[in-house]
SEDREN-691177 format. One record per atom (N, C-alpha, C): residue in three letters; x, y, z. Coordinates in steps of 0.02 Angstrom, whole numbers, padded with zeros to 5 digits, always signed. Example, Ala and Ser with C-alpha at 12.3 -4.5 7.8 and 13.67 -1.06 7.14 Angstrom:
BEGIN
ala+00660-00284+00390;ala+00615-00225+00390;ala+00660-00165+00390;ser+00642-00112+00354;ser+00684-00053+00357;ser+00645+00002+00394;
//
This chain:
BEGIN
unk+00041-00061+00000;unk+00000+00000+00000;unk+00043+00063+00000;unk+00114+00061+00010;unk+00164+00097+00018;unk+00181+00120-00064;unk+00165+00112-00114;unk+00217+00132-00154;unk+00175+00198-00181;unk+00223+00241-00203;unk+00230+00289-00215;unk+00176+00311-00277;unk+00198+00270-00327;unk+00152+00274-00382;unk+00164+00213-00423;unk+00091+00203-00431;unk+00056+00134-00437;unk+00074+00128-00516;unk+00050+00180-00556;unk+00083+00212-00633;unk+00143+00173-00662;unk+00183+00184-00606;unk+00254+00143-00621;unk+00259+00081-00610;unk+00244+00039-00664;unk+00245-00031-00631;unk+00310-00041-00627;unk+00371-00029-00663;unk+00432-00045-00665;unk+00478-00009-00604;unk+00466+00045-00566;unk+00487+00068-00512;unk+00451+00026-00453;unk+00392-00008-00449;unk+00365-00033-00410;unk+00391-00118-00396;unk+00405-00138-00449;unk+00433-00208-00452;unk+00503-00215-00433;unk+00539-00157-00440;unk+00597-00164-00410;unk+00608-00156-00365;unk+00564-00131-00308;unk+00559-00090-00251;unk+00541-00174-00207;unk+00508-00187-00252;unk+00493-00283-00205;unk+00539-00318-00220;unk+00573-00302-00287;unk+00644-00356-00292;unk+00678-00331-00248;unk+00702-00263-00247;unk+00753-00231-00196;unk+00739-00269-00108;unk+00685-00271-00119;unk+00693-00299-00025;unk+00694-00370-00015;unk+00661-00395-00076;unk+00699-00471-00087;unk+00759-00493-00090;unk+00836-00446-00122;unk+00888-00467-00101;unk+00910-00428-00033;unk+00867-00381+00014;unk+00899-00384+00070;unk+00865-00442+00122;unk+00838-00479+00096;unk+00819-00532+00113;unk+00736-00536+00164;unk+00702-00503+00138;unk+00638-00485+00155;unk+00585-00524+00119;unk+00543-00561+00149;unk+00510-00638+00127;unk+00434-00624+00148;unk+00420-00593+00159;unk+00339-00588+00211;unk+00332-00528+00153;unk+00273-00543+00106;unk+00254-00483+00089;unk+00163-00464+00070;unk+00138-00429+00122;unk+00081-00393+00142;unk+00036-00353+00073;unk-00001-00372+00048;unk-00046-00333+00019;unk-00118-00347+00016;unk-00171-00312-00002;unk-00254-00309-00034;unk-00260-00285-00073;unk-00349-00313-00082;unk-00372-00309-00139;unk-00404-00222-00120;unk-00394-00190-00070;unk-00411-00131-00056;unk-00342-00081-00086;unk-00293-00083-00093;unk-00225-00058-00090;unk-00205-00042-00167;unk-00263-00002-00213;unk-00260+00010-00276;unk-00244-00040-00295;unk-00189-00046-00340;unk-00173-00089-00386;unk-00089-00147-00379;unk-00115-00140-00305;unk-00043-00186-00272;unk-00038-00232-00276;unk-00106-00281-00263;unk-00094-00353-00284;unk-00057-00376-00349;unk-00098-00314-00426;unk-00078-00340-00499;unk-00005-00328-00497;unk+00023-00260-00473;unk+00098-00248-00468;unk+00140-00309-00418;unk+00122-00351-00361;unk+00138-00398-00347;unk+00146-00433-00374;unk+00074-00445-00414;unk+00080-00510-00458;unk+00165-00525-00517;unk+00166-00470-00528;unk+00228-00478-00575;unk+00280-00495-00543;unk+00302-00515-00476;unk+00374-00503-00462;unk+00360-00579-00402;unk+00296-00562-00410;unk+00287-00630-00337;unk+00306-00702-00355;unk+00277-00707-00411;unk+00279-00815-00444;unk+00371-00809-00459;unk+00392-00749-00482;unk+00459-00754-00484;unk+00513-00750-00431;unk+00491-00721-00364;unk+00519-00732-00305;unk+00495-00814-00274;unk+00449-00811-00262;unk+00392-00890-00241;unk+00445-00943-00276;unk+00471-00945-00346;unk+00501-00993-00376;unk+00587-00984-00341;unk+00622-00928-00340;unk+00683-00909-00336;unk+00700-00910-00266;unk+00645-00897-00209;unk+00662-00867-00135;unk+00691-00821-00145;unk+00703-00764-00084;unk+00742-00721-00072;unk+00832-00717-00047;unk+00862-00660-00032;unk+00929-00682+00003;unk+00922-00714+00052;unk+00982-00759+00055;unk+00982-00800+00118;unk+00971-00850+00099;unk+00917-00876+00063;unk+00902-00932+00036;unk+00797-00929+00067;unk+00783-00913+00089;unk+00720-00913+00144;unk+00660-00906+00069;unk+00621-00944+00086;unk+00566-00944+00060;unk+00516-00886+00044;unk+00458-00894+00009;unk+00440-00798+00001;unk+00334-00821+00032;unk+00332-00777+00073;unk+00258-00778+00083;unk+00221-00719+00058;unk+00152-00728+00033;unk+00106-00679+00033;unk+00051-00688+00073;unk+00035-00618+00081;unk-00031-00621+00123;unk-00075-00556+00084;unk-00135-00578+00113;unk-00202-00536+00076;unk-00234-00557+00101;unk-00300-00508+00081;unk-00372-00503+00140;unk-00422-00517+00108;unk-00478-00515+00156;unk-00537-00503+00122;unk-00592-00454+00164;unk-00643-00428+00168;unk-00685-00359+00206;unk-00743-00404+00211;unk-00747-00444+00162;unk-00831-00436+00155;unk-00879-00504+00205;unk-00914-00487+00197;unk-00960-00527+00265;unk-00991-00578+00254;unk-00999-00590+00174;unk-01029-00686+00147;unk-00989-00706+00120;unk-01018-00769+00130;unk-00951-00823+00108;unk-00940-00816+00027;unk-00989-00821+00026;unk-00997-00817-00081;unk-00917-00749-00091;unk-00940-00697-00084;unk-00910-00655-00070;unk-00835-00627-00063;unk-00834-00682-00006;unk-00749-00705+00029;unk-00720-00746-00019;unk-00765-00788-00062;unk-00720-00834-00080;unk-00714-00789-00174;unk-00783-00756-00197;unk-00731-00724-00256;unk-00670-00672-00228;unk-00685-00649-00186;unk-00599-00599-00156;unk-00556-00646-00177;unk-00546-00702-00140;unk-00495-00742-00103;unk-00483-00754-00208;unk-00524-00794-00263;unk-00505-00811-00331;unk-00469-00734-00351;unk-00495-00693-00344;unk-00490-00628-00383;unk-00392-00619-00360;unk-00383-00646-00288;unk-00316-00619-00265;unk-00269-00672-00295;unk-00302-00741-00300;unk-00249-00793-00348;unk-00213-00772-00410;unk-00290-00756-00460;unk-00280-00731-00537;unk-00230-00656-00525;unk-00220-00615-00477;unk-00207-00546-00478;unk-00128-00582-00466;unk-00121-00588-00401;unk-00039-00628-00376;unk-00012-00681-00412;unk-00029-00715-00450;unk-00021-00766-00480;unk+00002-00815-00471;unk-00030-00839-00414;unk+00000-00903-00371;unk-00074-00926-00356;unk-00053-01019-00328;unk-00098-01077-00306;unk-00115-01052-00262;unk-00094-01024-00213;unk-00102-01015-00136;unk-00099-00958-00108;unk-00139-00960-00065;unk-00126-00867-00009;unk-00103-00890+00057;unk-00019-00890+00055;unk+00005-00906+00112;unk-00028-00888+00183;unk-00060-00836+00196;unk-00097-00803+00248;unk-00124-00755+00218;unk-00220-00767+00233;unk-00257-00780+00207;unk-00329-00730+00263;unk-00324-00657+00269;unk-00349-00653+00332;unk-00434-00600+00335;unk-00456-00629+00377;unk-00520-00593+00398;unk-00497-00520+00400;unk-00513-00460+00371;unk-00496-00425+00366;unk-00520-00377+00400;unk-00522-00310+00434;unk-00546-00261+00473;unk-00604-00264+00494;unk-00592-00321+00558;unk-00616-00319+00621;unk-00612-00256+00671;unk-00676-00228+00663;unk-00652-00176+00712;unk-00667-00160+00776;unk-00740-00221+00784;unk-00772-00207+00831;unk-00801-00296+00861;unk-00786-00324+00928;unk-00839-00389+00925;unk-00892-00400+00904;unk-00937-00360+00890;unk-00999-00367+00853;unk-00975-00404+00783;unk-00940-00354+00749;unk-00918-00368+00679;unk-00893-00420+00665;unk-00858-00445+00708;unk-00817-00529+00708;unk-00890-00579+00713;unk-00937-00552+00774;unk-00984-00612+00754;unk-01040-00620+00728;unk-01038-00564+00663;unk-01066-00559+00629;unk-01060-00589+00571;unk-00986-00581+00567;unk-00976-00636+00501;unk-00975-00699+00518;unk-00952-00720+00593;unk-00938-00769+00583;unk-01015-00817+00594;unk-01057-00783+00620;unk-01114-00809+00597;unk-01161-00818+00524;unk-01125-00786+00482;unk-01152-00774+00420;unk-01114-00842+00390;unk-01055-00869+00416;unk-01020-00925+00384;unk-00951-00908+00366;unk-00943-00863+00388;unk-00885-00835+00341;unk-00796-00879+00351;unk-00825-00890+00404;unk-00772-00941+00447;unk-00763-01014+00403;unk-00834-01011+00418;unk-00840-01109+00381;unk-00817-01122+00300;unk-00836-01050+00268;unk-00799-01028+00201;unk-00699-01042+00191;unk-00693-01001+00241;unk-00636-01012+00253;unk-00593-01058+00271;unk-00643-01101+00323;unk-00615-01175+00333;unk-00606-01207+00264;unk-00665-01209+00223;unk-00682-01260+00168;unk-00614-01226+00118;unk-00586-01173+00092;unk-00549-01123+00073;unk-00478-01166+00088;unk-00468-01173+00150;unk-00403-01198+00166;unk-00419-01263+00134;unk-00461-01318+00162;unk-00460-01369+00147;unk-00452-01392+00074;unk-00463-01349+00045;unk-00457-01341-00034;unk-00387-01333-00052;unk-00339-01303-00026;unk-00271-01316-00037;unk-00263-01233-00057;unk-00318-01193-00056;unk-00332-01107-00080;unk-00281-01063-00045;unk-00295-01085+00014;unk-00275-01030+00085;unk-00212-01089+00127;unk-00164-01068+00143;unk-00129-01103+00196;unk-00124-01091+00265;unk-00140-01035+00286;unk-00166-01009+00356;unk-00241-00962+00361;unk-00250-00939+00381;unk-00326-00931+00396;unk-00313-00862+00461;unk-00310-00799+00449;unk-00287-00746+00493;unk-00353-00687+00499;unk-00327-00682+00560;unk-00362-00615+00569;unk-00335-00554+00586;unk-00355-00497+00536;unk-00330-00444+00542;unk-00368-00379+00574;unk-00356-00359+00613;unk-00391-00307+00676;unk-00393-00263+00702;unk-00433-00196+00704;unk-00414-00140+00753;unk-00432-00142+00813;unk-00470-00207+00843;unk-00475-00210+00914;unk-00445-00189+00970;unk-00474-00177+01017;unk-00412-00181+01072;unk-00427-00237+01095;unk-00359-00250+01136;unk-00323-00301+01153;unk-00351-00337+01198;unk-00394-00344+01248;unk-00455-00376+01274;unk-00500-00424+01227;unk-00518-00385+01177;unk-00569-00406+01129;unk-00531-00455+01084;unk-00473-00422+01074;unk-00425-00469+01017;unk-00415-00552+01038;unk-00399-00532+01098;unk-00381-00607+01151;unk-00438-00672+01146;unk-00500-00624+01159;unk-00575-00642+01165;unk-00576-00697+01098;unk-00565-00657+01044;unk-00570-00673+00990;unk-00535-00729+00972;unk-00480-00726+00978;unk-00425-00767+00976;unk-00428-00836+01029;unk-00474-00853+01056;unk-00502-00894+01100;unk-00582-00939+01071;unk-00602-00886+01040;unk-00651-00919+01002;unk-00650-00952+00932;unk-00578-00951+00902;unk-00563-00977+00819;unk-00500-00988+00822;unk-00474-01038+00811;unk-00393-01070+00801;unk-00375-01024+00758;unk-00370-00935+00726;unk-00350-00925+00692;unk-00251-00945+00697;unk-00238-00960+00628;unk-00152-00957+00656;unk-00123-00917+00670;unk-00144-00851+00653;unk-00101-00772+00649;unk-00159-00711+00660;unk-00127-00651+00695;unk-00160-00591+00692;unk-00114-00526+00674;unk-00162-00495+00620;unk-00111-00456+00618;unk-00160-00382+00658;unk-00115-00349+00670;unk-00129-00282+00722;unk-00083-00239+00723;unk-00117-00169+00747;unk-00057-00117+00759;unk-00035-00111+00823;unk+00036-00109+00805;unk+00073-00091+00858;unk+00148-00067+00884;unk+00151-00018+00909;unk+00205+00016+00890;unk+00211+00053+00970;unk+00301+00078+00984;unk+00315+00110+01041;unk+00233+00156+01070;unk+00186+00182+01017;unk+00148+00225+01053;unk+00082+00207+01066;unk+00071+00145+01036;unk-00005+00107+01070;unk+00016+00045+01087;unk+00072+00018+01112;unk+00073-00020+01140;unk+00028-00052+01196;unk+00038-00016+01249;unk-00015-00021+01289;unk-00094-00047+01279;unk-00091-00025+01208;unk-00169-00022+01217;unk-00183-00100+01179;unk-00134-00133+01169;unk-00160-00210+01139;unk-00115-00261+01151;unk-00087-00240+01213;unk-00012-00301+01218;unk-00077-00336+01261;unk-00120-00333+01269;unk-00173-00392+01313;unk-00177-00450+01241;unk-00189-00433+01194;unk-00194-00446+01138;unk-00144-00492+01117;unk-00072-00473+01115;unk-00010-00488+01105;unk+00003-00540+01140;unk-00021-00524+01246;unk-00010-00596+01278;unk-00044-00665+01250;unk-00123-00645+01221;unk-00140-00685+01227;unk-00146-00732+01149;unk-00115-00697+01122;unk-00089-00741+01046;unk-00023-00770+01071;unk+00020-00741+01133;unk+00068-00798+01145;unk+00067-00829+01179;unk+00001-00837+01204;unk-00028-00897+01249;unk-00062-00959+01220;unk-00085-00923+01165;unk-00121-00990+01130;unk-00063-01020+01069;unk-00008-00973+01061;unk+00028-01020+01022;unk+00031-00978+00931;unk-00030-00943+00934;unk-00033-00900+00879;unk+00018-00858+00862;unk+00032-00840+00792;unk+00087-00782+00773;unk+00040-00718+00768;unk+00101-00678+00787;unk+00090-00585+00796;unk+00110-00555+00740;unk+00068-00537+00674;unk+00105-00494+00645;unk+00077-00399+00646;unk+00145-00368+00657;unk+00144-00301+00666;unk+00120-00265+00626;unk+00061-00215+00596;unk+00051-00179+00565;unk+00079-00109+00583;unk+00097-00058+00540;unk+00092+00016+00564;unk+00176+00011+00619;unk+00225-00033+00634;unk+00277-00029+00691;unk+00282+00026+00686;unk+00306+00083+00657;unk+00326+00149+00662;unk+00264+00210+00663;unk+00209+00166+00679;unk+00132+00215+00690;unk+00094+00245+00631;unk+00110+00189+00594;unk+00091+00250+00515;unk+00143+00284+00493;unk+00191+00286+00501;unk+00237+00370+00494;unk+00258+00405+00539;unk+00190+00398+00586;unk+00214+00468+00636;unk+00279+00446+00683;unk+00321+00397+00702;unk+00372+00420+00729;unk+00429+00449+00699;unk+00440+00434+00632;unk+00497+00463+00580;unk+00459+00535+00568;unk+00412+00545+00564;unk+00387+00613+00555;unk+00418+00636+00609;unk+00410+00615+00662;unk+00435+00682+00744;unk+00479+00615+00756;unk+00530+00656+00729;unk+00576+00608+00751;unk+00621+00643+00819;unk+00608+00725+00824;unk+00641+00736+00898;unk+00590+00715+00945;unk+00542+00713+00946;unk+00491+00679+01000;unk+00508+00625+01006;unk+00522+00590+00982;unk+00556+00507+00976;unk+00621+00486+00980;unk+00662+00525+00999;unk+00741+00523+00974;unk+00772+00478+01064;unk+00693+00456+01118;unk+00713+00420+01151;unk+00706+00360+01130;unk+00703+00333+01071;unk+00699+00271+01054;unk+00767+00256+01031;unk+00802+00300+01006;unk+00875+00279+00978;unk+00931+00274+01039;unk+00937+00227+01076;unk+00977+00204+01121;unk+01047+00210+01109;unk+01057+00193+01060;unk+01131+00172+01066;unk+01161+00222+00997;unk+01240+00232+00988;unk+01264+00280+00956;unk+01254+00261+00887;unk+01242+00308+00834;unk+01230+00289+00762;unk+01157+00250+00761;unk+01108+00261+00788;unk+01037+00255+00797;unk+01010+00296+00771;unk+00954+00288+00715;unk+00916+00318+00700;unk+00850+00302+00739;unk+00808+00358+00735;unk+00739+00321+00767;unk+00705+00269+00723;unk+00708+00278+00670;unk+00675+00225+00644;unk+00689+00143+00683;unk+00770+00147+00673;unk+00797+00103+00706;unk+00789+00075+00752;unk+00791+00113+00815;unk+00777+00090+00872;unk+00698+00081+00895;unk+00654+00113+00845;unk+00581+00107+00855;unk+00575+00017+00836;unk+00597-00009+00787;unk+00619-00064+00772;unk+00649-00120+00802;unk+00705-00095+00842;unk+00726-00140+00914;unk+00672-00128+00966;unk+00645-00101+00969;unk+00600-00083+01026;unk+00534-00166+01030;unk+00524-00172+00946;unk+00482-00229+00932;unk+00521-00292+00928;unk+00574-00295+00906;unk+00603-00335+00886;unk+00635-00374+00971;unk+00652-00335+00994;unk+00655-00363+01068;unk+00604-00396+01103;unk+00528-00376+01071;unk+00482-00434+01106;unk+00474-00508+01064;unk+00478-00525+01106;unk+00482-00612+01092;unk+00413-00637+01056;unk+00366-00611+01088;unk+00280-00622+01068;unk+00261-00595+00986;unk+00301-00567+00962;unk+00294-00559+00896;unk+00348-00571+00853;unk+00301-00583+00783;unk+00347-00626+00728;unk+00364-00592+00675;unk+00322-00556+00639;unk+00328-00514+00587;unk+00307-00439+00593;unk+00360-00401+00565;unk+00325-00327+00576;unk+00323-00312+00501;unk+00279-00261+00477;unk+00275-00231+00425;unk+00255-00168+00411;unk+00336-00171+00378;unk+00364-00089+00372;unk+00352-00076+00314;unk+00325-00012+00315;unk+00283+00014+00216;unk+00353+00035+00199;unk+00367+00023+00142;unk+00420+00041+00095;unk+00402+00099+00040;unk+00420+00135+00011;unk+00401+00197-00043;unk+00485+00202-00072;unk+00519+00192-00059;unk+00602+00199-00076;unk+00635+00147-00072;unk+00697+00163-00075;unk+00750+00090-00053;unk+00778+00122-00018;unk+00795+00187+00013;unk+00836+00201+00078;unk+00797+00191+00120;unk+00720+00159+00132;unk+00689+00162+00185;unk+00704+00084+00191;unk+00709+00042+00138;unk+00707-00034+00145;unk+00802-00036+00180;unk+00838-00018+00179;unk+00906-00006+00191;unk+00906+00009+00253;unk+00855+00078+00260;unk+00856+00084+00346;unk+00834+00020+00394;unk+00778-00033+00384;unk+00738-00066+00418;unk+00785-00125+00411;unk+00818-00121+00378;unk+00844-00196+00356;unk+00906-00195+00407;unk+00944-00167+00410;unk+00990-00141+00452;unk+00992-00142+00524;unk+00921-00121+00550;unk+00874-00127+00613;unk+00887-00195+00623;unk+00874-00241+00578;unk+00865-00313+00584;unk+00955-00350+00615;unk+00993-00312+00569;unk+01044-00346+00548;unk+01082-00324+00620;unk+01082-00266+00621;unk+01123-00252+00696;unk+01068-00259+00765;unk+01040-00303+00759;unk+01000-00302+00816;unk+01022-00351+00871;unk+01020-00314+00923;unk+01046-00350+00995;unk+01015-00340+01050;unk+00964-00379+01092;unk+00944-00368+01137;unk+00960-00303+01164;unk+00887-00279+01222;unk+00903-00226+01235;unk+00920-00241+01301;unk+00960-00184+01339;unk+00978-00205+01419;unk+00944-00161+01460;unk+00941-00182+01507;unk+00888-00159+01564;unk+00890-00089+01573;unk+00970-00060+01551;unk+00941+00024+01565;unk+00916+00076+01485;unk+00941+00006+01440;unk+00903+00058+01375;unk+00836+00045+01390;unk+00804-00036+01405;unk+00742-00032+01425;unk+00696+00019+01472;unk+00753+00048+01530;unk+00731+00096+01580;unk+00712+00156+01546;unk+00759+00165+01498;unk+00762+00239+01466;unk+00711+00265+01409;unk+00681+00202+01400;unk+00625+00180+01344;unk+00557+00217+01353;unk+00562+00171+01437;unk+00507+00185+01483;unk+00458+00242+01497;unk+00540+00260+01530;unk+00540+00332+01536;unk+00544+00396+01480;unk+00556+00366+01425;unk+00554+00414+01375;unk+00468+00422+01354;unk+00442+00369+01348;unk+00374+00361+01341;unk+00308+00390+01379;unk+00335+00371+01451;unk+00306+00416+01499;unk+00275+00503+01483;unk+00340+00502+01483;unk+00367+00586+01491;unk+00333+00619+01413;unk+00345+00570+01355;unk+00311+00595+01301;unk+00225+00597+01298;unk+00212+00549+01327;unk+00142+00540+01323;unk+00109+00552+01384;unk+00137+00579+01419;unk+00076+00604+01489;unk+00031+00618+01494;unk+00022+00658+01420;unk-00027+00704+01383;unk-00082+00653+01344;unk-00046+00581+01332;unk-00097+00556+01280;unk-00126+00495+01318;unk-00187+00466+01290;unk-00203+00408+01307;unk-00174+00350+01293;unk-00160+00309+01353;unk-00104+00232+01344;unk-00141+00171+01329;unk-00235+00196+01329;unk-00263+00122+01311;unk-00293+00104+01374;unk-00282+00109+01420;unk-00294+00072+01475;unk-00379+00056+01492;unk-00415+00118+01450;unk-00492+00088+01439;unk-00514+00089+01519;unk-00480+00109+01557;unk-00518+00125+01625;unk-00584+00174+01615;unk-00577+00202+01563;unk-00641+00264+01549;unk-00697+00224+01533;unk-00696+00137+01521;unk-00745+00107+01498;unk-00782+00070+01540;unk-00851+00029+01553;unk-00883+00056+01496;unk-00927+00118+01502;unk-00958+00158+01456;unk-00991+00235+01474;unk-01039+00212+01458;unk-01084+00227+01527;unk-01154+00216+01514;unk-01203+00237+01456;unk-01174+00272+01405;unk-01224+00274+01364;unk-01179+00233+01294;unk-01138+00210+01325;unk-01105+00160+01253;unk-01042+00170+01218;unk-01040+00244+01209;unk-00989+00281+01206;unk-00935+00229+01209;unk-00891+00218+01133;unk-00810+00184+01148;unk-00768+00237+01153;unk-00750+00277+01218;unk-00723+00335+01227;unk-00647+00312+01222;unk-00620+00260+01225;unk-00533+00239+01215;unk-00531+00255+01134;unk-00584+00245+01087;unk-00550+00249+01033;unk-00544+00325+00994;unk-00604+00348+01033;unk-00601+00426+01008;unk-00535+00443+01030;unk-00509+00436+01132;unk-00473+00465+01132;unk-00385+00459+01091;unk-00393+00366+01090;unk-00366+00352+01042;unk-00314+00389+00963;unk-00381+00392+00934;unk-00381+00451+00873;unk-00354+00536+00887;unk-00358+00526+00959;unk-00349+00597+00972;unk-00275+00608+00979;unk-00245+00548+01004;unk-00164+00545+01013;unk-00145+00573+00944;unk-00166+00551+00886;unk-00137+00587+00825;unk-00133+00644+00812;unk-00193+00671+00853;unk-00181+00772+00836;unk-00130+00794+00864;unk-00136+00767+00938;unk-00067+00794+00966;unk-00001+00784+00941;unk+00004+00720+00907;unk+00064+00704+00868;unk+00074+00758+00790;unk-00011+00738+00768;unk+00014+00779+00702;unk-00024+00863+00688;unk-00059+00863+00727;unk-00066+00930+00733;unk-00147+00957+00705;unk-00167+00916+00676;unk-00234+00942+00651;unk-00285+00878+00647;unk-00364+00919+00667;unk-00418+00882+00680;unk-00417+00831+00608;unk-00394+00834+00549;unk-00419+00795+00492;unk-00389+00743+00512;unk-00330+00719+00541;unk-00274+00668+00554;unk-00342+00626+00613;unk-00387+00645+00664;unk-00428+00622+00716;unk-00467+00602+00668;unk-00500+00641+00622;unk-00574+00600+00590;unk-00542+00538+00538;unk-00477+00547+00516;unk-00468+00509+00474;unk-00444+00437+00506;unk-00425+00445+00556;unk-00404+00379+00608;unk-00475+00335+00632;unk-00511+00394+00653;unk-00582+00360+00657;unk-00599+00316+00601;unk-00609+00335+00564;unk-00635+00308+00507;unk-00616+00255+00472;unk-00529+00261+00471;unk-00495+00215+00423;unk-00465+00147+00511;unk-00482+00161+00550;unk-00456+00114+00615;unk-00506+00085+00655;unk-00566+00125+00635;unk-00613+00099+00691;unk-00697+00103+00669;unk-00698+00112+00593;unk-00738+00115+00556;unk-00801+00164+00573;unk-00778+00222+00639;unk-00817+00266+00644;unk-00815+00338+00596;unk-00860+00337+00562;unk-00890+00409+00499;unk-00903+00462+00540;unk-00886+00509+00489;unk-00937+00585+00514;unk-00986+00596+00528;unk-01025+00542+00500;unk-01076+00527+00510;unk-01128+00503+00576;unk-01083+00470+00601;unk-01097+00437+00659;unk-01122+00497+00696;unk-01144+00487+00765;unk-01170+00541+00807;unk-01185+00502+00864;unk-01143+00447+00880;unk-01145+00427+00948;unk-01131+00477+00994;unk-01075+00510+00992;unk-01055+00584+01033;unk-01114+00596+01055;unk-01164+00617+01027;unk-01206+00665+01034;unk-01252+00639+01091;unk-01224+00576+01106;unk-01258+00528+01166;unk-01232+00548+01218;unk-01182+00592+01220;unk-01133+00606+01276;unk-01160+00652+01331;unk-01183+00641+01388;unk-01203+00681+01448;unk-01159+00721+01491;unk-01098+00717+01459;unk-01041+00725+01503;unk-01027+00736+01578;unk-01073+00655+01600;unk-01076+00656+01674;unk-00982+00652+01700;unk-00954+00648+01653;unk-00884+00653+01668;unk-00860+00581+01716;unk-00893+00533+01704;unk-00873+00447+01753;unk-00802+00443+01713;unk-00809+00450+01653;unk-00745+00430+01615;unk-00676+00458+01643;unk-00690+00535+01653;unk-00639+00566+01667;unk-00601+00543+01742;unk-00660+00546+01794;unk-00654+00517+01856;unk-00613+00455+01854;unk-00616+00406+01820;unk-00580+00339+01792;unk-00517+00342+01767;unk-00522+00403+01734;unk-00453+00415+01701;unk-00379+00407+01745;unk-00341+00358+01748;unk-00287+00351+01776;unk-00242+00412+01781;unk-00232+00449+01700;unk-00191+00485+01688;unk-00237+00572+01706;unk-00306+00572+01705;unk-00336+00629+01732;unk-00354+00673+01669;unk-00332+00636+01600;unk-00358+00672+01553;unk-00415+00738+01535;unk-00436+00772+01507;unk-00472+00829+01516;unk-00528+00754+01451;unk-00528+00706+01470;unk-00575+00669+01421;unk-00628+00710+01385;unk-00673+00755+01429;unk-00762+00751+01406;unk-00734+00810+01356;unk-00682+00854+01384;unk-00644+00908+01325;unk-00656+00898+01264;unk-00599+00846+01262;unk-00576+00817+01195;unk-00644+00782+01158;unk-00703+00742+01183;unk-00727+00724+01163;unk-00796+00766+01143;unk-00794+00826+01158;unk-00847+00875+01145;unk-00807+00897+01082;unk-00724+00922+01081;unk-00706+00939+01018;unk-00702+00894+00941;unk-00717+00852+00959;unk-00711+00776+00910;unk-00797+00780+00888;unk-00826+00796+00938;unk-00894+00789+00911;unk-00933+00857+00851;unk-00896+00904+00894;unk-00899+00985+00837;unk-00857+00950+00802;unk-00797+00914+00751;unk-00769+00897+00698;unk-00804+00856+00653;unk-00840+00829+00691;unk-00868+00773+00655;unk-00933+00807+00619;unk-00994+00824+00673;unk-01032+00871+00639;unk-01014+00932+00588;unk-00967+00958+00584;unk-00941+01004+00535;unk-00918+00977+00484;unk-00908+00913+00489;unk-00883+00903+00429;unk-00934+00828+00387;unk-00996+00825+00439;unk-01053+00791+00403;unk-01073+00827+00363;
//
């Protein structure tokens, strides 16, 4: 979903060869992601046959949105003919955003589709991909042998889904990382972040990278590429990577702290609000203004993370008996922020 311009198929294919000889094997796309699968398709049956450096084998993964099986399963043909391969190495339920939504499909069949899918020799794992938080994720992950989840997670929402994280490494499931560097935003503010680079000749990218790579509970991260000095930077991350020690870990901590005092860590103590209100995810969305500076960055997180529109007008349910705020560990000005999110949203219905 990273490349630059889709136009160029020949800048785009090299950009996947290029991270194929730094030896990069896991490669992430949809049928949502313009025209990434067809630009895959050209470079994938020829990696799939060749492997990457190192010698390591090459995986793809792709999704599907939709909620019937009929449905799921033309996605799932449409991504064969596009990639041009037998198989969808991982194979995943796609933007889950809410428990309702998970058992919605999976009452519609969408599951049993998927079973029958694998059994067919179509799909080789069977994943779910999620903006849940990490409570719900676990939940989930308890009710379907999926093999893998993929989720965001990065130095700045950590918190808010390592419940999530334990409990895919409890059942044995793989973790793959969406977003490690937050979307962008830690290389964007990279002096806000410059406590992630521990050690000398650290970039933040870098050390945002050891930061994941040091947890054991996850397997794959995936880093959007648009260049080859960005595939050079991440790859590098990999290559010089060495456990971290207890006082870069201290310094981590504490760098995090001190940055985010101001933002919400997830902790969902504000929940649940008697009138329904998912006030973690608004405030959620709200961590981005402060990071990037303007209300469009909040509505657009809503929307594209948690499938809440301008439209919506749950807000408007809001009494602001202020329980949330009272709950608030960190003392947030919550009902604030969530009165200003609600004038954004109406203004821009």
């Amino acid at each position: 979903m990273r490349f630059r311009d889709q136009k160029n198929v020949d800048a785009c294919v090299d950009l996947v060869r290029y991270a194929a000889a730094a030896g990069i094997n896991y490669f992430d796309t949809a049928p949502g992601y313009g025209e990434s699968e067809a630009l895959m398709g050209r470079i994938i049956p020829e990696l799939k046959r060749q492997g990457v450096a190192g010698g390591h084998p090459v995986y793809v993964a792709t999704k599907s949105n939709k909620t019937k099986p009929g449905e799921v399963r033309r996605d799932l043909e449409c991504s064969l003919e596009r990639l041009g391969v037998d198989a969808i190495d991982f194979f995943h339920m796609w933007c889950v955003v809410t428990p309702e939504e998970y058992r919605r499909r999976k009452a519609n069949g969408v599951l049993r589709e998927l079973d029958r899918m694998k059994d067919e020799g179509l799909i080789r794992h069977v994943c779910l991909s999620t903006h849940m938080a990490g409570p719900d994720i676990a939940a989930t992950l308890g009710d379907y042998p999926f093999d893998s989840v993929l989720l965001g997670y990065s130095p700045i929402n950590s918190a808010y889904r390592t419940e999530g994280v334990d409990g895919a490494a409890a059942l044995g499931r793989g973790v793959v990382v969406m977003n490690p560097l937050g979307g962008g935003v830690i290389p964007r503010h990279a002096d806000r972040f410059r406590f992630l680079a521990t050690r000398p000749g650290d970039s933040v990218v870098g050390g945002a990278l050891r930061f994941l790579l040091d947890d054991s509970r996850l397997n794959v991260l995936l880093v959007g590429f648009s260049e080859k000095r960005e595939i050079d930077e991440a790859a590098d991350a990999v290559r010089r990577f060495e456990p971290l020690s207890e006082a870069e870990q201290q310094r981590i901590r504490q760098g995090l702290n001190e940055s985010f005092n101001a933002m919400c860590t997830g902790c969902r103590y504000c929940e649940p609000c008697p009138q329904g209100i998912p006030v973690s995810r608004y405030l959620e969305a709200w961590n981005h203004r402060q990071l990037d500076g303007t209300m469009d960055d909040v509505l657009m997180r809503l929307r594209a993370h948690w499938g809440i529109r301008a439209d919506n007008h749950t807000l408007d349910e809001c009494t602001e008996c202020r329980r949330c705020e009272t709950a608030c560990t960190q003392q947030l000005p919550v009902v604030e922020r969530l009165r200003a999110i609600r004038c954004a949203m109406n203004a821009d219905n």
